[in-house]
N, C-alpha and C positions, 0 to 999 in steps of 0.2 A: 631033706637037707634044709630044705625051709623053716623049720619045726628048729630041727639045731643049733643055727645062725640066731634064731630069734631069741633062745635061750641065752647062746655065749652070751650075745645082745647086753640082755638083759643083766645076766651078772656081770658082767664090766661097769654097769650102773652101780653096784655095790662094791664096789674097789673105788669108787671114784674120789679123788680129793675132795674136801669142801669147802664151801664156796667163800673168799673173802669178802666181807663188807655186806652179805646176806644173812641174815639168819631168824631163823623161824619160830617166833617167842611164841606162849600162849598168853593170851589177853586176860585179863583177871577184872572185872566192874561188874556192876550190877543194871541189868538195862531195865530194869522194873521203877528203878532209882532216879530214872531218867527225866527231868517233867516233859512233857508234852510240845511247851513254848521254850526247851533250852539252850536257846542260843539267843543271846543277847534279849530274853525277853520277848524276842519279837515272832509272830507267827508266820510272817512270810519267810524268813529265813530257817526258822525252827522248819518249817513243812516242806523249803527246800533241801534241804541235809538229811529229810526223812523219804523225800522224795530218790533221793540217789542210793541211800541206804538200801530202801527197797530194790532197787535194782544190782545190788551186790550178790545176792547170792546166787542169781544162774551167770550175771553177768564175769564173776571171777572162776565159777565153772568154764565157760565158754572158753576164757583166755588160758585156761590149763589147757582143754582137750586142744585149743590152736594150736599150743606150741608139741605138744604129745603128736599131733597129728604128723608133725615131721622133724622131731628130736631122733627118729632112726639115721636122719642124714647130716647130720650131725657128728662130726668126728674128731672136734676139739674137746679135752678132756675140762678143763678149766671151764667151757662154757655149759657142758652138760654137766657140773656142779653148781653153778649156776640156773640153769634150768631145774633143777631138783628142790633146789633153795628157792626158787620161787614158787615151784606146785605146792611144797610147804608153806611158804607165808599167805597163798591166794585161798588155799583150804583153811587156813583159820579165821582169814577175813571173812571167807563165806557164811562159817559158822557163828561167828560172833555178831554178824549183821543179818544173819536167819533170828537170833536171840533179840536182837534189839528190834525186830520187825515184829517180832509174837507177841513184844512186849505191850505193843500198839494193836492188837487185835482186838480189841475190845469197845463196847458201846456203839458210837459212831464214824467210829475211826478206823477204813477198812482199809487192806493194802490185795486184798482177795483179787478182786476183779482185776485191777492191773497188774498183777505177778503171773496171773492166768493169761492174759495178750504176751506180756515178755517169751513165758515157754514157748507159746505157740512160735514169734521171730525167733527164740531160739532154734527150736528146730528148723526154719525157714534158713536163717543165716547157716547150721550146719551140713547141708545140701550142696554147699556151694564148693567153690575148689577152694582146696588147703591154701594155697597162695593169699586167697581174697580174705578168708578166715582171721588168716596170724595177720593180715596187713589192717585190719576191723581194729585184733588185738593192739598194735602198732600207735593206732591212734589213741587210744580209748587208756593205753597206759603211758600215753603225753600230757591226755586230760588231767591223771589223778595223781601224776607226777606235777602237773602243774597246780592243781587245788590243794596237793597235801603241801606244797615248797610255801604257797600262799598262806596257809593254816600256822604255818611255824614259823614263820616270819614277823605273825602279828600276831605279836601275844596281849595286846591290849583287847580283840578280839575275842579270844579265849579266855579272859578273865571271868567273863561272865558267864561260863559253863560252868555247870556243878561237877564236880570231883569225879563220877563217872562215866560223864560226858566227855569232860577232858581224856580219862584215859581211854577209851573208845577212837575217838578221833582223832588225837596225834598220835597214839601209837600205831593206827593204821595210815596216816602221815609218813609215819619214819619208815614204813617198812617197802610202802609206794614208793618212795625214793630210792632207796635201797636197791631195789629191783628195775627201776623204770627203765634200764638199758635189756635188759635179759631177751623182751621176743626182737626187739628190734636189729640185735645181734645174730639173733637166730634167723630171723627174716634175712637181713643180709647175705650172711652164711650160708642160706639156700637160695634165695630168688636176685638181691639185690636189684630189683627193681624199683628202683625214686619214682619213676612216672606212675606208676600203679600205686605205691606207698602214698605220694602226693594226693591223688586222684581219690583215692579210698579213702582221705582222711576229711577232705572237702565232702565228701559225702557222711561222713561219720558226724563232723560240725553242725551241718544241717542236722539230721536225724537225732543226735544229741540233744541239742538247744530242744529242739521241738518236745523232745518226749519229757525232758525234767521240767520246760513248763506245765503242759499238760499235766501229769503227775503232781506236781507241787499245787496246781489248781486245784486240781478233783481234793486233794488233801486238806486243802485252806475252804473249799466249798464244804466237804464235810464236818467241817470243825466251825462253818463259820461264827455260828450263835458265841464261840468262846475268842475268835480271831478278830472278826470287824470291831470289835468296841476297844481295843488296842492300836489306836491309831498312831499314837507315838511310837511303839514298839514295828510299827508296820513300816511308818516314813522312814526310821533306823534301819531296816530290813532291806528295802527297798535304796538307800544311799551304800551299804555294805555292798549290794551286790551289782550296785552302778560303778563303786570303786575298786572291785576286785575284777572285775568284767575288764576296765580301761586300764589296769595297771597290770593285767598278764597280755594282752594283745600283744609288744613285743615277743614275750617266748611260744607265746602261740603260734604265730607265722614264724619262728624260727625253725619249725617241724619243715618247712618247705623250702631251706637252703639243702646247693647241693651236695654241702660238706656237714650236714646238721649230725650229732652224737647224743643223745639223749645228757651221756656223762660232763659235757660242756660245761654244764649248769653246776655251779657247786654248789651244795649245800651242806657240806662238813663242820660246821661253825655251828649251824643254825640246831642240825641232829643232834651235834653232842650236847649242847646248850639241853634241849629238852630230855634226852635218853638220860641226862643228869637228875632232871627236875621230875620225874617218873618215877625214876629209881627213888630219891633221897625224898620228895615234897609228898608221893603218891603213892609213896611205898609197893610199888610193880614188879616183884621178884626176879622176874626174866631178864629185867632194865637194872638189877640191881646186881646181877651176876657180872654183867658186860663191863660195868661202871668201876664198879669195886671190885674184879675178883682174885686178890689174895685172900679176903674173907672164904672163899666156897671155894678154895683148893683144897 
């Protein structure tokens, strides 16, 4: 009977509406294309952005299998298209940030050894009860809902990326926003529990911060003969990410009101603005359908 249940299960997944204001483009850049130092020229920030990259591909794994682990209990239709629409956009982030990390394997620029620790926490963190899992996810897609809102807000910032750099990282911007309510709904949906959500995510903060210094070190240490004699590029690095740090602290602590929604936060304005400038400036077909499509009827 179990065996049958899990079937119907499963085909009611395939009838399901889909999901509004989600959708699951492919990414089209060249990450070979990418220089080394690009973001603003500067190495500290460049090694930061290479530093979280690298932790995208088990890390948007993990936050699939969270929410998989209890999308059985789950029995709003709307939000389980939703949940589908996100396994979808978090599988392509994966792959296109496995792409921009291989890009970097080369010389003395290794991402090896630390992808190797992450697996092993990943399996350490999948041990644990589904609860703790999706409330890890909880946080961790507050994080990238808060750096992507930040990324498209300042486009004087992103100016100084090269063409598939930009599309690489706003279009993984828009789609982190996109989604950044989905496990948190889910979570609610099954556990609704704030103290443990709250609790988990102070814990997440910490372990966070620690691991992208760390990381972004070992990156800037390997690289240094090309980083330290870029001093300007570094002092710029190092003011970007004193002023992105002090000007998200309000939405950061707004994760820990007891009426907080992920969706609170608009960024309607800020998306279409670039889903425009992708489609029309970057020529991104996916962005170009959304934007214009009487053209692709």
């Amino acid at each position: 009977m179990s065996t049958i249940a899990q079937t119907t299960s499963e085909k009611s997944y395939l009838n399901r509406p889909k999901a509004i204001g989600i959708k699951v483009r492919k990414p089209s850049f060249n990450p070979k294309a990418i220089r080394r130092h690009f973001f603003a020229n500067s190495p500290i920030m460049s090694h930061l952005l290479t530093a979280l990259s690298s932790t995208f591909p088990i890390g948007e794994q993990f936050f699939v299998h969270s929410v998989r682990n209890v999308r059985d209990k789950v029995s709003d239709e709307k939000l389980q298209a939703q949940i589908a629409a996100f396994i979808g956009q978090e599988a392509m982030h994966s792959k296109a940030h496995a792409d921009f990390n291989d890009a970097w394997r080369r010389d003395d620029y290794n991402l090896d050894r630390f992808q190797a620790w992450l697996a092993r926490q990943d399996k350490f963190i999948k041990s644990t009860h589904p609860k703790l899992q999706l409330a890890v996810t909880c946080a961790f897609e507050h994080f990238t809902a808060l750096l992507g809102g930040y990324i498209l807000r300042n486009p004087e910032v992103l100016s100084t990326l090269d063409d598939d750099a930009i599309k690489l990282w706003v279009w993984h911007a828009i789609e982190e926003i996109e989604h950044r309510a989905v496990a948190f709904d889910v979570y609610q949906a099954v556990y609704a529990d704030d103290k443990v959500r709250r609790r988990v995510m102070r814990n997440v903060t910490t372990g966070f911060a620690s691991l992208t210094f760390y990381s972004a070190s070992r990156l800037f240490m390997q690289d240094w003969k090309k980083s330290v004699p870029k001093i300007m590029g570094n002092a710029h690095g190092i003011y970007l990410i004193s002023k992105m740090l002090i000007s998200l602290i309000p939405e950061y602590l707004s994760y820990y009101k007891d009426d907080f929604h992920p969706s609170e936060i608009d960024y309607s304005k800020i998306v279409s603005y670039w889903k425009e400038r992708l489609a029309d400036e970057y020529g991104m077909e996916s962005f170009q359908e959304e934007v214009h499509p009487p053209l692709y009827s």
